[in-house]
N, C-alpha and C positions, 0 to 999 in steps of 0.2 A: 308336264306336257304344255306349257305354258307360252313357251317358248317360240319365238317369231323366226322368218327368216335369217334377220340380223342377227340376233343371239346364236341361232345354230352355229352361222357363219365362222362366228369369232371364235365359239367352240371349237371347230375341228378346228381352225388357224392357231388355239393356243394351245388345244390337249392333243393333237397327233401333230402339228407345225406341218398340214398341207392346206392347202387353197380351194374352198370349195368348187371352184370354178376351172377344176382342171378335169375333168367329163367324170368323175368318179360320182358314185351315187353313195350319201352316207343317209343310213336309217339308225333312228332314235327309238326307243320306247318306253313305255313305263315299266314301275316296276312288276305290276300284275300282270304283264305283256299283254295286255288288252287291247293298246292303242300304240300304231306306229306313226311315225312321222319319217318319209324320204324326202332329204334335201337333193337336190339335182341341179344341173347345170346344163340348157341344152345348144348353148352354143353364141347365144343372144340375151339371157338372163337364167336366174336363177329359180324352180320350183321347188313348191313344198306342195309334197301330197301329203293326207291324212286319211288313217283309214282305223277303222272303230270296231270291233268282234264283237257283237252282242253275248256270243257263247263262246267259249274257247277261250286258247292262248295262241299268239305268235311263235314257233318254236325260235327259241335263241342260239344262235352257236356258243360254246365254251371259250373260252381266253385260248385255247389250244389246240381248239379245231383250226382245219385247213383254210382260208379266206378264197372264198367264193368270186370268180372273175365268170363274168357275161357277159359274151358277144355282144353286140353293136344292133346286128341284126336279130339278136334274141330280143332284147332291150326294147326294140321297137315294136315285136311281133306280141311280146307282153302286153304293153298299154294300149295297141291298138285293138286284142280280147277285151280287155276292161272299158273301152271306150264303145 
């Protein structure tokens, strides 16, 4: 989890060969899924939120689950609760 903007970047650019800056949101974690990191793109630059569980885990999907698509307007109604 050490990892900067920069580093992600070129991650998704070398291990899936997309652009982080194509409006997709890509999240990272550890491996005790304790800590995530979402790279994002909002149109003008690029974010990284981070976020820490004190207790718990992040549930992770499987290599075979379904891939998860969120609206625009969900997208925004999420970090506007958090904020």
């Amino acid at each position: 989890m050490r990892w900067g903007i920069e580093r992600l970047s070129c991650h998704v650019q070398q291990a899936i060969g997309r652009t982080p800056c194509d409006g997709t949101a890509y999240a990272f974690t550890n491996r005790p899924r304790s800590r995530l990191k979402l790279l994002v793109w909002d149109g003008t630059g690029v974010w990284l939120y981070q976020r820490r569980l004190h207790t718990g885990r992040f549930h992770w999907p499987k290599a075979d689950d379904t891939v998860c698509a969120l609206e625009t307007a969900a997208w925004h109604l999420s970090t506007a609760i958090q904020n």
